[in-house]
C-alpha positions in Angstrom: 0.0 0.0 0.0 1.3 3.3 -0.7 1.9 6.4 1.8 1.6 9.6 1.8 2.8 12.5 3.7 0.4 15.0 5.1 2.0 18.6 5.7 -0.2 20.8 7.6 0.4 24.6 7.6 -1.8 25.7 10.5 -1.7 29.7 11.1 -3.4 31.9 8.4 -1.0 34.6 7.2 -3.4 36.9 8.3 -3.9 35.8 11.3 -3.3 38.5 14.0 -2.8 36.6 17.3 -0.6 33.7 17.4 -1.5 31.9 20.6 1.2 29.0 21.0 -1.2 26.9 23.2 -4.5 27.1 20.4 -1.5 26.5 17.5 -0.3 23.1 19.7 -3.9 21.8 20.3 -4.9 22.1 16.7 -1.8 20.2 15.9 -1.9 17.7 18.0 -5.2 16.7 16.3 -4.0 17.1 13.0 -1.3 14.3 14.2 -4.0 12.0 15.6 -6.2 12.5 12.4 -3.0 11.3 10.2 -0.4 14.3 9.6 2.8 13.9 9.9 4.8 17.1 9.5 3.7 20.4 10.2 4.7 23.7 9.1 5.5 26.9 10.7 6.4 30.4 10.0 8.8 32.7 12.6 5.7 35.1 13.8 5.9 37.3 16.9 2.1 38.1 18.8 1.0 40.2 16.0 1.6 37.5 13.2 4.3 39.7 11.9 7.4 37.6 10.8 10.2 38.1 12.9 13.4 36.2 13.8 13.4 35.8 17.1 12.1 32.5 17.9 10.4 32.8 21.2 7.1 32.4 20.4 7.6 29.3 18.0 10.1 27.4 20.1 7.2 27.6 23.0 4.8 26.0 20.2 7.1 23.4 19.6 7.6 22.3 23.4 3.8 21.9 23.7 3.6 20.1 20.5 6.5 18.0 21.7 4.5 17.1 25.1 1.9 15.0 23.0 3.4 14.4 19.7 6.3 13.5 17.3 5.0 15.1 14.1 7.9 16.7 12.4 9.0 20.0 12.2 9.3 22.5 9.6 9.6 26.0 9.8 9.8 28.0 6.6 13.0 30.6 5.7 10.6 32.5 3.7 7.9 34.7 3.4 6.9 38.3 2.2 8.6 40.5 4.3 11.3 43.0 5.0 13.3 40.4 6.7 16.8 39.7 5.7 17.9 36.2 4.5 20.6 35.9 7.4 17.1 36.6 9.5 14.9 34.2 7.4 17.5 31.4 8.3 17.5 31.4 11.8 15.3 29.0 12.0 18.7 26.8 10.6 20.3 27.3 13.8 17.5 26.0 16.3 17.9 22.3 17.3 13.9 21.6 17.5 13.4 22.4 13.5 14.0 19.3 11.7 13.1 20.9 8.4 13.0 23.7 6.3 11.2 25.1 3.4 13.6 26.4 0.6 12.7 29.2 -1.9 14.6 29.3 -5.0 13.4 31.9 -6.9 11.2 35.3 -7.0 7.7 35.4 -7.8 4.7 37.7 -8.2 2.0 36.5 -5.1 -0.9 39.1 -5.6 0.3 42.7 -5.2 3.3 41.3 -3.2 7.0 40.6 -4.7 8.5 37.9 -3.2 12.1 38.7 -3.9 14.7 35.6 -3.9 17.6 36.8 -5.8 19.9 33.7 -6.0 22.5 35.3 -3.7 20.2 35.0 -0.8 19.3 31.6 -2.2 22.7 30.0 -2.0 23.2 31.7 1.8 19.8 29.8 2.8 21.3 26.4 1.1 24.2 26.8 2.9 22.7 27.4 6.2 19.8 24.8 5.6 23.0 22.3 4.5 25.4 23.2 7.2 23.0 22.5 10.0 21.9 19.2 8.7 18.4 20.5 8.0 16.3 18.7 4.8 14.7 21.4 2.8 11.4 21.2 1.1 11.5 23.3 -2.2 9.1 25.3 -2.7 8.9 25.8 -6.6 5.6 28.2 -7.8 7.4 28.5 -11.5 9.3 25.7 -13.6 11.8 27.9 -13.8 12.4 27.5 -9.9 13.0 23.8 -10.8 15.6 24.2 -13.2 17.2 26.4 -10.8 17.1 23.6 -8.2 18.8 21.3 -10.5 21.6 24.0 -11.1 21.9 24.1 -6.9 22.0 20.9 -6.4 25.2 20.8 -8.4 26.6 22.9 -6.5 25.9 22.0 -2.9 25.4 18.2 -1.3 21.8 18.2 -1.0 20.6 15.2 0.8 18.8 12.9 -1.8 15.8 12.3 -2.6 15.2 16.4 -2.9 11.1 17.1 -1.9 9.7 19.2 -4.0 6.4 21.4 -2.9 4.3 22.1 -6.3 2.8 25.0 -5.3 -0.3 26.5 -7.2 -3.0 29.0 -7.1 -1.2 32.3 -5.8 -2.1 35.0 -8.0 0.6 35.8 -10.6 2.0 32.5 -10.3 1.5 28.6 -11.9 -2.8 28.7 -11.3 -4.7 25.5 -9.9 -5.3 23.6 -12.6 -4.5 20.0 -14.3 -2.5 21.6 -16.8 -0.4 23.5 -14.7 0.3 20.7 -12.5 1.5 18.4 -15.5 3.7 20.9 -16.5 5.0 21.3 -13.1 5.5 17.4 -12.8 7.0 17.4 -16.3 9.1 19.8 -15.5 10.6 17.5 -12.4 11.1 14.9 -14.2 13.3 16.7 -17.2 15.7 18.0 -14.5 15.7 15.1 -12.6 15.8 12.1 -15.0 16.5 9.8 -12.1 13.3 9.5 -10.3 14.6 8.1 -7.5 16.5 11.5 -6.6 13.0 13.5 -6.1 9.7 13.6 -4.5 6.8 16.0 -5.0 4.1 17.2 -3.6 1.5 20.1 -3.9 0.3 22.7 -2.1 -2.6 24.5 -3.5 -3.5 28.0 -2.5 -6.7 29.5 -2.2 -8.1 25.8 -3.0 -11.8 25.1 -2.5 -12.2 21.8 -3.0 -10.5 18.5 -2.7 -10.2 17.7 -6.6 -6.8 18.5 -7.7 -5.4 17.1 -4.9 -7.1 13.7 -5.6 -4.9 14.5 -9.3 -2.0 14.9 -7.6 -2.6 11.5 -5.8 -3.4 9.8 -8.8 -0.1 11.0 -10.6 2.2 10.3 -8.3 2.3 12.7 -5.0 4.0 11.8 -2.1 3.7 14.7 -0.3 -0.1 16.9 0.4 0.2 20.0 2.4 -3.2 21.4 3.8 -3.8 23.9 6.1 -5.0 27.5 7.1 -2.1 29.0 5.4 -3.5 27.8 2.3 -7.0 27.2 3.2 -9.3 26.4 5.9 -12.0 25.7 3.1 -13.6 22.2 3.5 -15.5 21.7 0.4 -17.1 24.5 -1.6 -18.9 27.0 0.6 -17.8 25.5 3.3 -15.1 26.8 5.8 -13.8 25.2 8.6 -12.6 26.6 12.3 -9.7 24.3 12.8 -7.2 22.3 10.5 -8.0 18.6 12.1 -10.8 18.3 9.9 -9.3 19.2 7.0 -6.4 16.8 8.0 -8.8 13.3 8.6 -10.5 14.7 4.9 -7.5 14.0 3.4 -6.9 11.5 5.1 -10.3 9.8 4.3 -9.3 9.9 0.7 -6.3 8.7 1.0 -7.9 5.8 2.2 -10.8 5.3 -0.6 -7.8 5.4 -3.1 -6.6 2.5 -1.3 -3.6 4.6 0.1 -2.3 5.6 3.7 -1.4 8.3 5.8 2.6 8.2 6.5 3.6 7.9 10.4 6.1 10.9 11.1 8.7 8.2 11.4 8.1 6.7 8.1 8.0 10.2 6.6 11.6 10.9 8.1 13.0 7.6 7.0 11.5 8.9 3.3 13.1 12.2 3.7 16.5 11.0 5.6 15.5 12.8 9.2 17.1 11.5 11.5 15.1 10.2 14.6 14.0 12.4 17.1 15.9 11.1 19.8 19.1 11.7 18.1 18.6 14.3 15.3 21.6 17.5 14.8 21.1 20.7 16.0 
């Protein structure tokens, strides 16, 4: 039976209070209702990212109390932050992960600027502190650039990449888009063994092209508030476990699984959480 890892991505960008107690119960119900990594942004009380890591290391100790659903926190994000800011979340010996951003894009009005001096910094860091990067690509461009890094730098193998769709002025939510995203994996990466992917749709509504994405080949789903907290057309949900356990449900009906977090870091080489780097 196959597996498949499910990402959640709990706190809404525009959320305005981050409460690390509400962010920990939702999660630890998204890990009894089958995810098996979450991911977090650096946010101070105001939901402003920041890169002091107060608020998000006390998230993690009361996610740790209950649960051993990995850890991501992303280096990115639209802000005025510096990169040697965006990567401090490198340095912190609770983040098992990271997400990597390889490239600028046009999200909405905003400009989320990458150049690729910033991006080889954040390899670096992510590398140097035996951190595994998920790669966030919104353009095939970004994965062609990927390609290019990884012949640079040692990344640890397979490399994850997060097909992400449905931000304005980016790759939209479509079947089309998503081949070409695969497609575009594949020609940079000939040896399938080297990659996974997954997909993260923005602004999504419904529950389709992610049953696509299972059908072609994702390993990876990332759901969440950050993305989403829609249910099914029309209707919107008030916390991410149930949009966890629908995902999970239909991994199930296509005769799939939800990955343990221990089989999802034995897929992405994390080491166990007894004896993970800082």
């Amino acid at each position: 039976m196959k597996k498949v890892m499910i990402s959640v991505a709990p706190v809404a960008a525009t959320d305005p209070l981050i409460n690390p107690r509400a962010i920990a119960r939702d999660v630890i119900e998204c890990w009894k209702n089958g995810a098996a990594m979450v991911h977090l942004h650096v946010r101070d009380l105001c939901g402003r990212l920041t890169p002091d890591l107060s608020l998000l290391e006390e998230t993690v100790d009361y996610i740790r109390a209950e649960s051993d659903i990995i850890v991501e926190v992303s280096t990115g994000g639209v802000s005025g932050l510096t990169i040697e800011e965006r990567c401090q979340p490198c340095y912190a010996p609770f983040v098992e992960a990271t997400s990597l951003n390889v490239g600028s894009v046009n999200l909405g009005e905003a400009v989320y600027q990458n150049p690729i001096k910033d991006v080889r910094y954040c390899v670096e860091q992510i590398i140097n502190n035996h951190k595994i990067p998920e790669v966030e690509v919104f353009e095939v461009g970004m994965i062609h650039t990927t390609r290019q890094l990884s012949e640079q730098f040692n990344f640890v193998k397979p490399i994850l990449f997060a097909i992400v769709l449905g931000h304005e002025g980016a790759m939209p939510r479509n079947v089309a888009a998503l081949s070409t995203m695969i497609a575009g994996v594949y020609e940079n990466f000939p040896n399938r063994e080297d990659v996974l992917w997954g997909i993260t749709e923005a602004h999504r509504e419904d529950f389709e092209l992610v049953k696509t994405a299972l059908d072609l080949g994702a390993s990876t789903v990332r759901i969440g508030f950050e993305d989403s907290n829609y249910l099914r057309p029309g209707v919107q949900v008030d916390n991410n476990a149930v949009i966890v356990k629908e995902v999970a449900d239909i991994l199930r009906k296509k005769q799939m699984a939800p990955m343990t977090p221990d089989e999802a870091r034995a897929m992405l080489h994390i080491p166990p959480l007894a004896g993970r780097k800082g």
